[in-house]
VEXDRENFI-156267 format. One record per residue: residue number from 1; z, y, x of N, C-alpha, C in turn; residue in one letter. Coordinates in nm, 3 decimals. Atoms other than C-alpha are relative to their C-alpha. Last residue first. Layout:
+------+---------+---------+---------+---------+---------+---------+---------+---------+---------+------+
| semi |    n_pz |    n_py |    n_px |   ca_pz |   ca_py |   ca_px |    c_pz |    c_py |    c_px | vodo |
+------+---------+---------+---------+---------+---------+---------+---------+---------+---------+------+
|  NUM |       Z |       Y |       X |       Z |       Y |       X |       Z |       Y |       X |    A |
...
+------+---------+---------+---------+---------+---------+---------+---------+---------+---------+------+
# end
This chain:
+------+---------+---------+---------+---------+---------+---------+---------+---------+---------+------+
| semi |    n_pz |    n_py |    n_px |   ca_pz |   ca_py |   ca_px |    c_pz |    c_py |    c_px | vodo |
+------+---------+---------+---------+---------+---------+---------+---------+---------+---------+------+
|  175 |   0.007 |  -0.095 |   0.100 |   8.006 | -11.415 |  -7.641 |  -0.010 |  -0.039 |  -0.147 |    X |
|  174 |   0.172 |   0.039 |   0.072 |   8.181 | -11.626 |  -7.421 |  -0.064 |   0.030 |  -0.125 |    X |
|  173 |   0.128 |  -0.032 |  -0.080 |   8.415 | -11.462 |  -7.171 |  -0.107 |  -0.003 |  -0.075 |    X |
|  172 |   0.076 |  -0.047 |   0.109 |   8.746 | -11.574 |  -7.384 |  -0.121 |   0.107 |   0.090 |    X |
|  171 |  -0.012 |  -0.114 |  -0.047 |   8.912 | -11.660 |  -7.056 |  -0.041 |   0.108 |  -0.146 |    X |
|  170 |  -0.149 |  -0.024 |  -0.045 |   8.999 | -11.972 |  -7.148 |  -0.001 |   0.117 |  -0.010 |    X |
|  169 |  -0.079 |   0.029 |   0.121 |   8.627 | -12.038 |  -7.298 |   0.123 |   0.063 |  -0.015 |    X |
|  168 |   0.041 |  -0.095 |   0.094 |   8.487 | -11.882 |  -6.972 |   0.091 |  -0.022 |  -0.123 |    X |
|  167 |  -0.083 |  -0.085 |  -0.109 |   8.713 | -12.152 |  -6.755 |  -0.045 |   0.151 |  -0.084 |    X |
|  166 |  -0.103 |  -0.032 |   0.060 |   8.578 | -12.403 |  -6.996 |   0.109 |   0.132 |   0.018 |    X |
|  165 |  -0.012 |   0.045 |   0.120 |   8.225 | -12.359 |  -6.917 |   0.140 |   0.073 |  -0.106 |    X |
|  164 |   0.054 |  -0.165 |  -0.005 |   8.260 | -12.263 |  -6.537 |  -0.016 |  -0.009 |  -0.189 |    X |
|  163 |  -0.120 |  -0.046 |  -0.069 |   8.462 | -12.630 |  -6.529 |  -0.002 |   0.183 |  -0.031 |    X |
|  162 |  -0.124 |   0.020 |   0.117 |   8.213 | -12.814 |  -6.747 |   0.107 |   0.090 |   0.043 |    X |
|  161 |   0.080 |  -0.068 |   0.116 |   7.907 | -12.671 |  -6.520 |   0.123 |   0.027 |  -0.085 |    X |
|  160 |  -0.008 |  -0.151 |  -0.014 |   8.113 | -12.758 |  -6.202 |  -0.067 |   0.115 |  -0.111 |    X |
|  159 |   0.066 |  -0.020 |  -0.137 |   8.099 | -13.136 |  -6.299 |   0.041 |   0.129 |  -0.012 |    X |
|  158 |   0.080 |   0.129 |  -0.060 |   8.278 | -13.383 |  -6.534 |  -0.046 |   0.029 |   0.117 |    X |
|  157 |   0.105 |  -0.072 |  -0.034 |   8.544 | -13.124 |  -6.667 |  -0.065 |  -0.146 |   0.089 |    X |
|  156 |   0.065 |   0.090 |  -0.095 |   8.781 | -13.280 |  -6.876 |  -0.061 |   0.051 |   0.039 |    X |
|  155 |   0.178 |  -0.036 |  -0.003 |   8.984 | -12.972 |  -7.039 |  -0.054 |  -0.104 |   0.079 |    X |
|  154 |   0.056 |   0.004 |  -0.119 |   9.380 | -13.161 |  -7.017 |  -0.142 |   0.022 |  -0.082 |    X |
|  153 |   0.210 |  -0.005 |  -0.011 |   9.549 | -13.025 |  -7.314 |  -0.038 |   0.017 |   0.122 |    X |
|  152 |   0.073 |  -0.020 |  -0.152 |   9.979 | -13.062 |  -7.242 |  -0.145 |  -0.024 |  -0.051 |    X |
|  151 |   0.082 |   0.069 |  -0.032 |  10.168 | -13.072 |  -7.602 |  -0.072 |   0.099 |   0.141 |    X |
|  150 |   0.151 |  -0.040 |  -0.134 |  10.470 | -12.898 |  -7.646 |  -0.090 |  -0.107 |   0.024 |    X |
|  149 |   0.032 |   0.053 |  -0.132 |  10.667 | -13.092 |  -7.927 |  -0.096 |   0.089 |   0.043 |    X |
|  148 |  -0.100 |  -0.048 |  -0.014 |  10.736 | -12.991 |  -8.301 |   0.038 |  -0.062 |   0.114 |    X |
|  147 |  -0.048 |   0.155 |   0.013 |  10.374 | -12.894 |  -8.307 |   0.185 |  -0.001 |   0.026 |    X |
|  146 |  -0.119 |  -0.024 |   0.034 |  10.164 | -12.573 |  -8.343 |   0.086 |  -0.147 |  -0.056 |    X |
|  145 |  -0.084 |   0.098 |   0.030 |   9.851 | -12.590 |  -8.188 |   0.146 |   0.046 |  -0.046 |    X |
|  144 |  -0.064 |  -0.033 |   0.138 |   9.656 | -12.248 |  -8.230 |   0.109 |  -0.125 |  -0.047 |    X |
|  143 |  -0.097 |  -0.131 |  -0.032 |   9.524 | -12.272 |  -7.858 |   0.087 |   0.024 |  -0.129 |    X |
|  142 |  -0.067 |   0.067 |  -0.040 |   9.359 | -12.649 |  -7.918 |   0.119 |   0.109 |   0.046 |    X |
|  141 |  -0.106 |   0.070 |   0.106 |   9.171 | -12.510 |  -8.203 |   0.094 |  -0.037 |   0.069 |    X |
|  140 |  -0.061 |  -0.051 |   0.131 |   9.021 | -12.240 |  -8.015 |   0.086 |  -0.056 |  -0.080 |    X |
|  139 |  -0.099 |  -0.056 |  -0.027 |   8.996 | -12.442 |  -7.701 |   0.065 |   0.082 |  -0.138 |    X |
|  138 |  -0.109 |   0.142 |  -0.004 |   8.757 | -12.715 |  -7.843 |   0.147 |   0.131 |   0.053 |    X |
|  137 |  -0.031 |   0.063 |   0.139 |   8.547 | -12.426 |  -8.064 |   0.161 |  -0.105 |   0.047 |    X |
|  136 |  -0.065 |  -0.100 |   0.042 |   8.493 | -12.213 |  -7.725 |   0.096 |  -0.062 |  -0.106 |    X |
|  135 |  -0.113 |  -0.002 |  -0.022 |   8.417 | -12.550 |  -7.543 |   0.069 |   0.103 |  -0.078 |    X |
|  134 |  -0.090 |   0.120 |   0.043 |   8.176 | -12.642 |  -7.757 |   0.126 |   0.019 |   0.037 |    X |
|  133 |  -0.052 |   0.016 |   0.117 |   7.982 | -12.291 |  -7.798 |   0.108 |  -0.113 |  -0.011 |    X |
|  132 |  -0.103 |  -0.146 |  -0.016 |   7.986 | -12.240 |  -7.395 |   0.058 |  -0.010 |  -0.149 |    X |
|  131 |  -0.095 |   0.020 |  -0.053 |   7.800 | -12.615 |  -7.382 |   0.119 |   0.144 |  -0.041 |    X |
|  130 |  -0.067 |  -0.064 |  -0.156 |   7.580 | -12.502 |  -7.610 |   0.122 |  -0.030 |   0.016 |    X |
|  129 |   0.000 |  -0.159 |   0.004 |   7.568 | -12.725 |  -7.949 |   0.021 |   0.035 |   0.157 |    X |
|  128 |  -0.082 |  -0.052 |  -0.027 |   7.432 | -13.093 |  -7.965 |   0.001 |   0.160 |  -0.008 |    X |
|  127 |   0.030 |  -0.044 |   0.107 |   7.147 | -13.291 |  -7.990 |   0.100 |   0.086 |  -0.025 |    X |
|  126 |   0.147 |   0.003 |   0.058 |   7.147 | -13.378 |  -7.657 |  -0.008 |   0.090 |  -0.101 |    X |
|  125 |   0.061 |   0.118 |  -0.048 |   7.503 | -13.360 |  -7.560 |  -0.118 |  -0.011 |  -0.096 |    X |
|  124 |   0.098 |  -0.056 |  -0.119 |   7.721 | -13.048 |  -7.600 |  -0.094 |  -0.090 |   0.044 |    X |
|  123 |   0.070 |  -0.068 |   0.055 |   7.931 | -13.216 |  -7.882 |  -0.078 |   0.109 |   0.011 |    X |
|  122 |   0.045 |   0.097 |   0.090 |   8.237 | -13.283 |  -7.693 |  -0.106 |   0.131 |  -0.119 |    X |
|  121 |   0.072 |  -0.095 |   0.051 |   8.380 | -13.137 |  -7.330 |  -0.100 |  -0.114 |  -0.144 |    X |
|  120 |   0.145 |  -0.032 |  -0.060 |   8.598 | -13.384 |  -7.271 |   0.000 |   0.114 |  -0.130 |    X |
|  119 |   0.149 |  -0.014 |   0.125 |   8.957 | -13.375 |  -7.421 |  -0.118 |   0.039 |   0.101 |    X |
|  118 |   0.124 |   0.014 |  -0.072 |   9.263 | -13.542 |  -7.225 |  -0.142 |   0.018 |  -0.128 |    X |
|  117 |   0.086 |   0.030 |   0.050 |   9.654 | -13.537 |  -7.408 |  -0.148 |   0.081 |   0.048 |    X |
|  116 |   0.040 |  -0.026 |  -0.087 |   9.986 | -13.510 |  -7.370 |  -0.151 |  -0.053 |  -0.010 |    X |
|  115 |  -0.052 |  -0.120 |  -0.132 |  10.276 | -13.504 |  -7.553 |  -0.098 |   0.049 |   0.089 |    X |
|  114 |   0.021 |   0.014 |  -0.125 |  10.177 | -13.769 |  -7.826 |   0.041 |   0.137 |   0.028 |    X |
|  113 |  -0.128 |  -0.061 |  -0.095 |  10.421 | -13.807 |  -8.128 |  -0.065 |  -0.004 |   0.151 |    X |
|  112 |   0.006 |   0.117 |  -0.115 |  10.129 | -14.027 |  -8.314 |   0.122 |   0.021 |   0.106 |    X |
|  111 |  -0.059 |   0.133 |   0.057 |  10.158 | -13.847 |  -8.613 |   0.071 |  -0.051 |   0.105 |    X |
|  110 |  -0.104 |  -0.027 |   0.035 |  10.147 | -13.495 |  -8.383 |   0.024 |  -0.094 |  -0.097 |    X |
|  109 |  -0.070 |  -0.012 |  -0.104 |   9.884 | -13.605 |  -8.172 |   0.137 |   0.010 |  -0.082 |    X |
|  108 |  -0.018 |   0.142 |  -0.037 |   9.656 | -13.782 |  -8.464 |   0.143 |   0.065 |   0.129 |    X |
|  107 |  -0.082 |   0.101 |   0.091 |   9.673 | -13.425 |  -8.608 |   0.078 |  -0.076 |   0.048 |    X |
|  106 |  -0.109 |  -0.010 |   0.006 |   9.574 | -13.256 |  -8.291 |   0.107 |  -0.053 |  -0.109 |    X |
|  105 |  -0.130 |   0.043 |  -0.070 |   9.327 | -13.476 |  -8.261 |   0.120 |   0.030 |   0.018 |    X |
|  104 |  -0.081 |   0.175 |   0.001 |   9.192 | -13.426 |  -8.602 |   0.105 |  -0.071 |   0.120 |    X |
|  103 |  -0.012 |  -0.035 |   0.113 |   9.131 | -13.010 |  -8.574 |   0.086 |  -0.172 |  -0.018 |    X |
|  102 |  -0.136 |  -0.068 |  -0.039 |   8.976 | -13.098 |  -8.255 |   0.083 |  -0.009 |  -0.077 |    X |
|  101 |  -0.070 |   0.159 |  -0.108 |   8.754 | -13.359 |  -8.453 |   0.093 |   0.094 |   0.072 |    X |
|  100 |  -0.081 |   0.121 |   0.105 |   8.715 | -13.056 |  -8.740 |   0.037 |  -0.128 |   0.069 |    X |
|   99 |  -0.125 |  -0.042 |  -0.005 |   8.613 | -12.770 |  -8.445 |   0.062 |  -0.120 |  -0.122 |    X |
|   98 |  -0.100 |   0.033 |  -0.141 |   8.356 | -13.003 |  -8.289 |   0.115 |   0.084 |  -0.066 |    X |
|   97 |  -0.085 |   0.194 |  -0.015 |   8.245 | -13.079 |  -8.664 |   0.043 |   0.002 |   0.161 |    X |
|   96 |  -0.113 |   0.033 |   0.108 |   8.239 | -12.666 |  -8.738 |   0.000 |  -0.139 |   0.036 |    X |
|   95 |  -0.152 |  -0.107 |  -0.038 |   8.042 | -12.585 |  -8.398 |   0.085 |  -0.048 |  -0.092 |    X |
|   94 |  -0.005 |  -0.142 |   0.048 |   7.735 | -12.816 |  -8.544 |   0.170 |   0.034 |   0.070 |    X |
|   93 |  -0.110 |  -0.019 |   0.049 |   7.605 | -13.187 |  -8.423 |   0.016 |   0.144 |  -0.028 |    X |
|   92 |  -0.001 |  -0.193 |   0.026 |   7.309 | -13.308 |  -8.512 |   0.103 |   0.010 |   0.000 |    X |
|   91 |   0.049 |  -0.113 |   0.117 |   7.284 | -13.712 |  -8.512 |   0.049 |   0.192 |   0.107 |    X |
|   90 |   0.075 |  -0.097 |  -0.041 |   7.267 | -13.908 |  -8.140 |  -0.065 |   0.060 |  -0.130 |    X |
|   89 |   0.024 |  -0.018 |  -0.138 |   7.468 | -14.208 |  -8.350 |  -0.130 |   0.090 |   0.041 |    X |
|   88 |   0.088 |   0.080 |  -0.030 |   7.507 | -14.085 |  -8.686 |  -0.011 |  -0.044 |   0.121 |    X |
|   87 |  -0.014 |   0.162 |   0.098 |   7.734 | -13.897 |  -8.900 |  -0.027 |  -0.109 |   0.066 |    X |
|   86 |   0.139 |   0.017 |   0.042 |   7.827 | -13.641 |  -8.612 |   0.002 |  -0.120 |  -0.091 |    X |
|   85 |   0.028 |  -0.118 |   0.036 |   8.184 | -13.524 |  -8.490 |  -0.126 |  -0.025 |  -0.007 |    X |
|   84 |   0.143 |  -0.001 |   0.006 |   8.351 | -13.841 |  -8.493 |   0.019 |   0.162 |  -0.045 |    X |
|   83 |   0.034 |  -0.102 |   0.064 |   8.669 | -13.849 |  -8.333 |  -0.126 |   0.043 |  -0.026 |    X |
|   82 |   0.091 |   0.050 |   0.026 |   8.846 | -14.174 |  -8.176 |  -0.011 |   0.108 |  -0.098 |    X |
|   81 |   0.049 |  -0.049 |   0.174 |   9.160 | -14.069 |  -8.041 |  -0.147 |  -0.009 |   0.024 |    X |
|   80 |   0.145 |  -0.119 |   0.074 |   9.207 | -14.305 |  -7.742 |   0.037 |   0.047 |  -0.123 |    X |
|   79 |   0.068 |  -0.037 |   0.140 |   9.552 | -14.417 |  -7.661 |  -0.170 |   0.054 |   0.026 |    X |
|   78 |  -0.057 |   0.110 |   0.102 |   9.773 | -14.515 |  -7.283 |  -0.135 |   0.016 |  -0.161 |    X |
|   77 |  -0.076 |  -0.044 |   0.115 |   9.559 | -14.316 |  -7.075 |   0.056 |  -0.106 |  -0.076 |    X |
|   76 |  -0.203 |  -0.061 |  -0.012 |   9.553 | -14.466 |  -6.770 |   0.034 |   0.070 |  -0.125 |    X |
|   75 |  -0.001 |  -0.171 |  -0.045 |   9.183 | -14.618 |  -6.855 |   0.155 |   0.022 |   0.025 |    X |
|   74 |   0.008 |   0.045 |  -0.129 |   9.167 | -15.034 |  -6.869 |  -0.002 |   0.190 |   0.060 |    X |
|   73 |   0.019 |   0.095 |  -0.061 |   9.248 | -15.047 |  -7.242 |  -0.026 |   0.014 |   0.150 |    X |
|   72 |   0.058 |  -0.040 |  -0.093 |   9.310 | -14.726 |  -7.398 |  -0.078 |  -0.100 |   0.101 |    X |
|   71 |  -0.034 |  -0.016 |  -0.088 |   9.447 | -14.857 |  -7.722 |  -0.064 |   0.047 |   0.118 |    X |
|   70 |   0.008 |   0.115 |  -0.026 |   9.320 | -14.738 |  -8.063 |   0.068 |   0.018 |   0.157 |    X |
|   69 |  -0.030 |   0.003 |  -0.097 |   9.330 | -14.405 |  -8.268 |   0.017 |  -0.176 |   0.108 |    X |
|   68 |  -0.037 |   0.089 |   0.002 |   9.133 | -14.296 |  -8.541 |   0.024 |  -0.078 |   0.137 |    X |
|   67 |  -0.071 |   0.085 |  -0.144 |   9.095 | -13.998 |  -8.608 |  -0.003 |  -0.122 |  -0.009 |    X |
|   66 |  -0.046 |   0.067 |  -0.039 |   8.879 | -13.746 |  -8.885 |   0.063 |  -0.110 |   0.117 |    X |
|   65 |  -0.117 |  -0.042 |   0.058 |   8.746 | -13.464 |  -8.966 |   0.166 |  -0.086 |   0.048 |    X |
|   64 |   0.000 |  -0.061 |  -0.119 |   8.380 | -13.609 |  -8.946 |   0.136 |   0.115 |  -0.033 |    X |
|   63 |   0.079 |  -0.093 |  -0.012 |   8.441 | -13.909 |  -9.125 |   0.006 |   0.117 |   0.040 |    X |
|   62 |  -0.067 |  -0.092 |  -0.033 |   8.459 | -14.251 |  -9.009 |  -0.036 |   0.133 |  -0.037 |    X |
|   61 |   0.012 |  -0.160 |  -0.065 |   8.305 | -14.494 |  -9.147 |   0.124 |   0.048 |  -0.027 |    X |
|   60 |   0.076 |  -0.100 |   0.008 |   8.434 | -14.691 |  -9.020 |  -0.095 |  -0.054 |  -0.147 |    X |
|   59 |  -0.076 |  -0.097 |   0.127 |   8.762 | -14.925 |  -8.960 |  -0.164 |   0.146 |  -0.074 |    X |
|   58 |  -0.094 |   0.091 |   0.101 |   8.623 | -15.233 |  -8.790 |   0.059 |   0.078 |  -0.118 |    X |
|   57 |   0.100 |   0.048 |   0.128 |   8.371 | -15.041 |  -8.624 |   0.087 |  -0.047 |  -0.080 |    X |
|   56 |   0.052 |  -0.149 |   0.098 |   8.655 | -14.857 |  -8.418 |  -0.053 |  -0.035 |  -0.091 |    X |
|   55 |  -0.129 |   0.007 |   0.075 |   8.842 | -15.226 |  -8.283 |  -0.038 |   0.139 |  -0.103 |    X |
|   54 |  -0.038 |   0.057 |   0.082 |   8.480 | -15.296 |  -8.166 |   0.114 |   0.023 |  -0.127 |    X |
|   53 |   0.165 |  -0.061 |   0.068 |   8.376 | -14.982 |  -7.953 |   0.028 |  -0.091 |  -0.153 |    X |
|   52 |  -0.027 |  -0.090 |   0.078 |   8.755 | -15.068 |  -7.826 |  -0.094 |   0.068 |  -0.100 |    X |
|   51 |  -0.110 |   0.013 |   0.146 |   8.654 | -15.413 |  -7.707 |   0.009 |   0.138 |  -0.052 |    X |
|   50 |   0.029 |  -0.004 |   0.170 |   8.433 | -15.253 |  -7.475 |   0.019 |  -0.058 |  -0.106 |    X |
|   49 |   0.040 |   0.203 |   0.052 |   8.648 | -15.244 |  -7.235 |  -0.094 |   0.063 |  -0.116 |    X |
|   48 |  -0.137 |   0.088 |   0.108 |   8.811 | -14.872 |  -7.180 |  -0.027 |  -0.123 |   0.008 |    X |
|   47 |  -0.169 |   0.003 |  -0.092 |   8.590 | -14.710 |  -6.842 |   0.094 |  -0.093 |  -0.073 |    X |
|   46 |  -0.004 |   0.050 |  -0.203 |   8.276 | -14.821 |  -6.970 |   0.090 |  -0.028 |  -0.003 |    X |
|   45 |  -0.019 |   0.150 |   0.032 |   8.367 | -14.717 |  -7.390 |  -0.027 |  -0.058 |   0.164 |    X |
|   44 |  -0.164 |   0.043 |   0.027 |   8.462 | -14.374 |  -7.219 |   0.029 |  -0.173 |  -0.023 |    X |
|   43 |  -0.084 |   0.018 |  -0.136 |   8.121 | -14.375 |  -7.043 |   0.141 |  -0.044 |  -0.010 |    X |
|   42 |   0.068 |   0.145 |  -0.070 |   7.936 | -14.474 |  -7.364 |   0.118 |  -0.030 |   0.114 |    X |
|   41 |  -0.046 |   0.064 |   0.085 |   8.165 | -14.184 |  -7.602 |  -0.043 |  -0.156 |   0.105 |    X |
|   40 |  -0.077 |   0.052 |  -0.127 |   8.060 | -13.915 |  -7.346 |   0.048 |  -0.104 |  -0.061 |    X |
|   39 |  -0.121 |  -0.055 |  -0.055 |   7.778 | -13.996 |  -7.374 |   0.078 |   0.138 |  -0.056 |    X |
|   38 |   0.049 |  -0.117 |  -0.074 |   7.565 | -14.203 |  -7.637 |   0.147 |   0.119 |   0.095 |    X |
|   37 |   0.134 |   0.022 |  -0.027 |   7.582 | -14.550 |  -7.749 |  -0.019 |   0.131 |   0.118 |    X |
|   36 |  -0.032 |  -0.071 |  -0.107 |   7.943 | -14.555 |  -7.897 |  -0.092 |   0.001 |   0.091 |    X |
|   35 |   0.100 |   0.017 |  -0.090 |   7.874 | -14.640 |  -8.211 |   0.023 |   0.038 |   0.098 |    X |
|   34 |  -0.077 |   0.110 |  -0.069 |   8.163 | -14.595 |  -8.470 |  -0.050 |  -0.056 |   0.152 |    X |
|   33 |   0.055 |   0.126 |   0.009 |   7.966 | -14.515 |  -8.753 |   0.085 |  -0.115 |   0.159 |    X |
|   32 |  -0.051 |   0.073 |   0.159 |   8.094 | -14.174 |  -8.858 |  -0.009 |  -0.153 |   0.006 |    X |
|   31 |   0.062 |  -0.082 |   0.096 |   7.997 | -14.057 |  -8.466 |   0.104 |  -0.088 |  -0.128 |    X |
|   30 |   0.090 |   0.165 |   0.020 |   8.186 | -14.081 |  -8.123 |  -0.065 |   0.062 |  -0.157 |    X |
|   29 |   0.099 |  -0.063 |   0.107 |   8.400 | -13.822 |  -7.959 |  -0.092 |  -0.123 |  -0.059 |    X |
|   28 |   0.141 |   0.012 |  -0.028 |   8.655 | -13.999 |  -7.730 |  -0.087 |   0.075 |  -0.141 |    X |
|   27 |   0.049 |  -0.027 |   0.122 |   8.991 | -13.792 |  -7.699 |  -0.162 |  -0.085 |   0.056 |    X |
|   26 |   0.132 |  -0.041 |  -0.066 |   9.190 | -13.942 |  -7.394 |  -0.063 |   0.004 |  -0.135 |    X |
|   25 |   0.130 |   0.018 |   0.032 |   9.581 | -13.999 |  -7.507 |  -0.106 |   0.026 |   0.008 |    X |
|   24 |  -0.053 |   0.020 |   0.137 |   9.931 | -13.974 |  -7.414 |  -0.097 |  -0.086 |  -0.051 |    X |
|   23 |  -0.015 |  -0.067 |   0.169 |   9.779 | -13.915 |  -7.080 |   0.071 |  -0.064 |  -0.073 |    X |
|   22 |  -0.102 |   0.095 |   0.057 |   9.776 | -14.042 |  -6.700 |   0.046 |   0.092 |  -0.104 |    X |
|   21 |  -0.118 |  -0.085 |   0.098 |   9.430 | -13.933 |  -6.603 |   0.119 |  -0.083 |  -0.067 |    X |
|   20 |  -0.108 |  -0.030 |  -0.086 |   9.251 | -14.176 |  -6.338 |   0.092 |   0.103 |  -0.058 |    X |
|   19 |  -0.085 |   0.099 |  -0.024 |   8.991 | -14.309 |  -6.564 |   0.160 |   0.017 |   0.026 |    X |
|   18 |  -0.062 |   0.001 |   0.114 |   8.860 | -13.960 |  -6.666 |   0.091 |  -0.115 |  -0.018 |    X |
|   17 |   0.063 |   0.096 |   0.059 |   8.807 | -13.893 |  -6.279 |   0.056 |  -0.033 |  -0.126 |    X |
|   16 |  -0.044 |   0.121 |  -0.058 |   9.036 | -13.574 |  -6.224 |  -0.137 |  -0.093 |  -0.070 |    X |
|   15 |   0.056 |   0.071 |  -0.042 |   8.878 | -13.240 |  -6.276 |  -0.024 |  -0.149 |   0.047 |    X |
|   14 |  -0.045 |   0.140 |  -0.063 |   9.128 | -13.143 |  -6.490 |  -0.172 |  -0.025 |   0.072 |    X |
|   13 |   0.093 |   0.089 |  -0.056 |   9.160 | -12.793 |  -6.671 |   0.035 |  -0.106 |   0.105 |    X |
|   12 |   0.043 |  -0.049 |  -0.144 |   9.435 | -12.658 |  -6.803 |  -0.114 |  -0.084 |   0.012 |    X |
|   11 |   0.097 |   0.047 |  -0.034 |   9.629 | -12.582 |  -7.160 |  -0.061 |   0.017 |   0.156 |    X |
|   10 |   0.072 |  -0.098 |  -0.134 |   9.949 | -12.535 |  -7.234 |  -0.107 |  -0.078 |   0.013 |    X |
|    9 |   0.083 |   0.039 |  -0.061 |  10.047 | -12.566 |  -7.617 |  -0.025 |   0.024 |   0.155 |    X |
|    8 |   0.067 |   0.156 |   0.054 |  10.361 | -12.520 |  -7.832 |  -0.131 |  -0.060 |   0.092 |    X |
|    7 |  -0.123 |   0.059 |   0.020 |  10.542 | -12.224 |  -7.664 |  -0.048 |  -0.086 |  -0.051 |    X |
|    6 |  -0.064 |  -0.129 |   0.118 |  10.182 | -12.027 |  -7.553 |   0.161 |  -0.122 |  -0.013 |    X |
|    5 |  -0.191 |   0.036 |   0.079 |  10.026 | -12.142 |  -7.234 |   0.077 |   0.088 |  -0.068 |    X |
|    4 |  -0.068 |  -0.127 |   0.162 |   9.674 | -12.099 |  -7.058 |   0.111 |  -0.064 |  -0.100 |    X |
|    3 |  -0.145 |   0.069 |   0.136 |   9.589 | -12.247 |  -6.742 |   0.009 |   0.111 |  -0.115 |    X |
|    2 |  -0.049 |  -0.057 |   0.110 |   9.245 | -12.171 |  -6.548 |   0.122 |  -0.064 |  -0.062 |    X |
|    1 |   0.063 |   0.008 |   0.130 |   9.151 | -12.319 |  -6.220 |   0.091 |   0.062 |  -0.105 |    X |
+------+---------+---------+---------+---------+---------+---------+---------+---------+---------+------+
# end
């Protein structure tokens, strides 16, 4: 599969179960409200407890731009970033709010002093933008990192769609 690596970022794809990643932190996408209803935000809340769906409402809204980071609870990642890229649960999302939650995790990475760090494919889901548009947006921002730490970007890939997806993205393939 694809790697790509500049002096601040390498990026690769992961097929691993999202559980079974041992990260910094696992990016969940979610909306302004905190909801975690719709995937990949449901599956993540699964895998974490859903305590964490909780410890989010507590601080929201959230807005789209923005992080907010909590513990991982029963996933290997130590952290979630918590990154709305829609106001609403199953609202409209657009290319510019998957590139402004990228845009946030790398923030939250470089407060937070993470090293390492798990992004689904986000904001390809129902209402959503082409898969090929999400990932272009999630690599774009995640190729321009500039931190005073190398950070590691694991691409989640769920199935062979996400994988041919990101692997275009990498490649810059997608028109």
């Amino acid at each position: 599969m694809a790697t790509d690596i500049n002096e601040s970022v390498e990026i690769q794809i992961s097929t691993l179960p999202w559980e079974q990643i041992a990260v910094d932190a696992f990016v969940c996408p979610t909306n302004s409200e905190g909801v975690m209803s719709h995937f990949p935000a449901n599956k993540i809340r699964d895998l974490a407890g859903r305590e964490v769906e909780a410890m989010v409402k507590e601080h929201t809204p959230l807005a789209i731009g923005a992080a907010f980071v909590t513990p991982a609870g029963k996933m290997k990642a130590k952290y979630l970033i918590h990154v709305p890229n829609t106001d609403r649960p199953g609202g409209r999302v657009q290319v510019e709010d998957v590139l402004r939650a990228t845009a946030a995790v790398l923030v939250a990475c470089k407060v937070k002093g993470f090293t390492s760090v798990a992004v689904p494919l986000m904001g390809a889901f129902e209402l959503g933008i082409p898969a090929e548009e999400a990932a272009r947006a999630i690599h774009s921002e995640l190729k321009v990192y500039r931190g005073e730490r190398p950070l590691r970007a694991f691409l989640m890939a769920k199935d062979a769609d996400d994988v041919e997806v990101f692997e275009l993205a990498m490649e810059g393939n997608i028109p």
